[in-house]
C-alpha positions in Angstrom: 5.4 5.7 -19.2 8.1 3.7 -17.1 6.3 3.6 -13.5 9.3 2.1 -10.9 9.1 1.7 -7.5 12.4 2.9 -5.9 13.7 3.4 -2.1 13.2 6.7 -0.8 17.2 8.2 0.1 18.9 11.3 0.7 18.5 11.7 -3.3 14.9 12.1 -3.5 13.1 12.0 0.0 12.2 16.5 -0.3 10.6 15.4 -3.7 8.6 12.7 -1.9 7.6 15.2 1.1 6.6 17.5 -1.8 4.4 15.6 -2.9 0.3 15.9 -2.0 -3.2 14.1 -3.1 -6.1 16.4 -4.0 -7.9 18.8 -1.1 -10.9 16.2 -0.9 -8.3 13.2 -0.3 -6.7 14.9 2.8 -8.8 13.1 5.1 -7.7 9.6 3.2 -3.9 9.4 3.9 -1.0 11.1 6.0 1.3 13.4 5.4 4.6 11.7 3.3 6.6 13.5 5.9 5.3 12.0 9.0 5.8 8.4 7.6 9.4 9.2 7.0 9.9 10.4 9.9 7.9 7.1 11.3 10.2 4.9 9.0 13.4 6.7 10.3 12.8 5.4 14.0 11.4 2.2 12.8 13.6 0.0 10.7 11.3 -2.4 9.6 9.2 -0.1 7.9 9.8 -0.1 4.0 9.5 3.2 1.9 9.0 3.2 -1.8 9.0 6.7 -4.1 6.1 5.6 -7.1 8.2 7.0 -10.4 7.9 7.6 -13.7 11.1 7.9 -15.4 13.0 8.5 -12.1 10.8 11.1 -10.5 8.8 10.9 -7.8 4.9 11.3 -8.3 4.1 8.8 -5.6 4.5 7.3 -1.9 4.0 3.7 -0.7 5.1 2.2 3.4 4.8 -1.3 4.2 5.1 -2.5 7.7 5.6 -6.2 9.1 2.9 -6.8 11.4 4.1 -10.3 12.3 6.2 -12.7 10.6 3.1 -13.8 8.5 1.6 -10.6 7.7 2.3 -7.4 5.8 0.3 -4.3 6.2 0.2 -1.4 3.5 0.3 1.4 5.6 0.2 4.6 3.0 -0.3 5.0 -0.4 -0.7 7.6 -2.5 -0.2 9.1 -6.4 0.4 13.3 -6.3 -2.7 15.3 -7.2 -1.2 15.8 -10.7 -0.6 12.2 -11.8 -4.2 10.4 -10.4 -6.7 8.7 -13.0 -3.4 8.1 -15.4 -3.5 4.3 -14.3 0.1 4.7 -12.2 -1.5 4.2 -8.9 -2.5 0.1 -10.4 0.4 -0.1 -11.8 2.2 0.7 -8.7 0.3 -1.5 -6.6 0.6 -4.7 -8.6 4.9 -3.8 -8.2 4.4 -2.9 -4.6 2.4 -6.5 -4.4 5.1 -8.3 -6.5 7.7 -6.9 -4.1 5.7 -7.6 -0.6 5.1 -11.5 -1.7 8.5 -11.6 -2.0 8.6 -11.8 1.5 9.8 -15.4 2.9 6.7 -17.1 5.1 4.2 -14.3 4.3 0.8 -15.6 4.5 -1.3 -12.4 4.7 -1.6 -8.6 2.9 -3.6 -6.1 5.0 -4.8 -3.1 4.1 -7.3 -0.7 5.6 -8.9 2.7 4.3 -11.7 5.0 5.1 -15.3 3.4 4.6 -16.1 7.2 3.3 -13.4 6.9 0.4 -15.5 6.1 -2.9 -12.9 4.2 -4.8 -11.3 2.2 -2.0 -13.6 -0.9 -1.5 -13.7 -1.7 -6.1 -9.9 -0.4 -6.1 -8.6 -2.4 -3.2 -10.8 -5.4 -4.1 -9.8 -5.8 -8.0 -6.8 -6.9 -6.8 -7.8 -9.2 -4.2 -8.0 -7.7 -1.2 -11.5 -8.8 0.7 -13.0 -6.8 3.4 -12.8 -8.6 6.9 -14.3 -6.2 8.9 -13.1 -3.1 11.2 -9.6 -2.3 12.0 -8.6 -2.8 15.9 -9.0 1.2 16.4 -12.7 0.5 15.0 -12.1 3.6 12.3 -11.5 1.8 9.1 -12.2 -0.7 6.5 -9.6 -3.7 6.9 -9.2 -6.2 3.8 -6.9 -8.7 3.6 -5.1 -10.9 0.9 -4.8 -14.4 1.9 -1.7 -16.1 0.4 -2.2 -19.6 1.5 -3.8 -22.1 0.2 -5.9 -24.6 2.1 -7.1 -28.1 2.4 -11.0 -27.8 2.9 -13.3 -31.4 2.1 -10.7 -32.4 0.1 -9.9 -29.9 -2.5 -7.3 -26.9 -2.5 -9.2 -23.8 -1.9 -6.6 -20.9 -2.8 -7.7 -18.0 -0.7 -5.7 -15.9 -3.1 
């Protein structure tokens, strides 16, 4: 299975609108649509289509909070291609491709305390809970990309 992150066009944005989690996840994640539409009047904002051999079956946005930090703003595999393994794959490519990112020192990503799989999901790759987003709604974990000088060792956050 050849799972590919590529930029959501003209080509293959109705696929990526098509596409929809399962009726208990509704409450996890927005509508593909609306984030389009977000990423349309905000340039910054970075779209991927999650593929297997060219066709859509998933949805990532990034956004640039600061210079320094990088928040994951949706994800999400279709209701017909979950618990295959393409949602880790695509989040270690969507990682690879957002530490790409000259003087980034932080990942953020936050999710509903109520979703079962986020806080073992999220945290198998690194990500550590920090507390409350600002709107005091969800979970926010971070990945810390810097390393630091504490008593006289490195301690990688990472």
């Amino acid at each position: 299975m050849n799972i590919t992150l590529t930029n959501v066009d003209k080509n293959n944005y109705e696929d990526v609108c098509d596409l929809s989690v399962a009726e208990n996840q509704y409450d996890y994640v927005a509508e593909n649509m609306w984030s389009l539409v977000e990423s349309k009047f905000n340039p910054s904002y970075q779209t991927r289509a999650i593929c297997i051999d060219e066709k859509p079956v998933g949805f990532f946005m990034w956004v640039p909070e600061t210079t320094k930090r990088i928040s994951i703003w949706r994800f999400m595999v279709d209701k017909n291609y979950q618990n295959k393994g393409i949602g880790r794959k695509a989040l270690q490519l969507a990682l690879n491709e957002i530490k790409q990112t000259d003087g980034l020192e932080e990942i953020e990503i936050c999710y509903n305390p109520n979703n079962p799989v986020a806080k073992d999901f999220y945290g198998s790759f690194g990500f550590v809970e920090v507390g409350i987003d600002p709107e005091g709604e969800d979970v926010l974990a971070i990945i810390n990309l810097v390393s630091t000088f504490n008593s006289g060792e490195i301690n990688n956050k990472f």
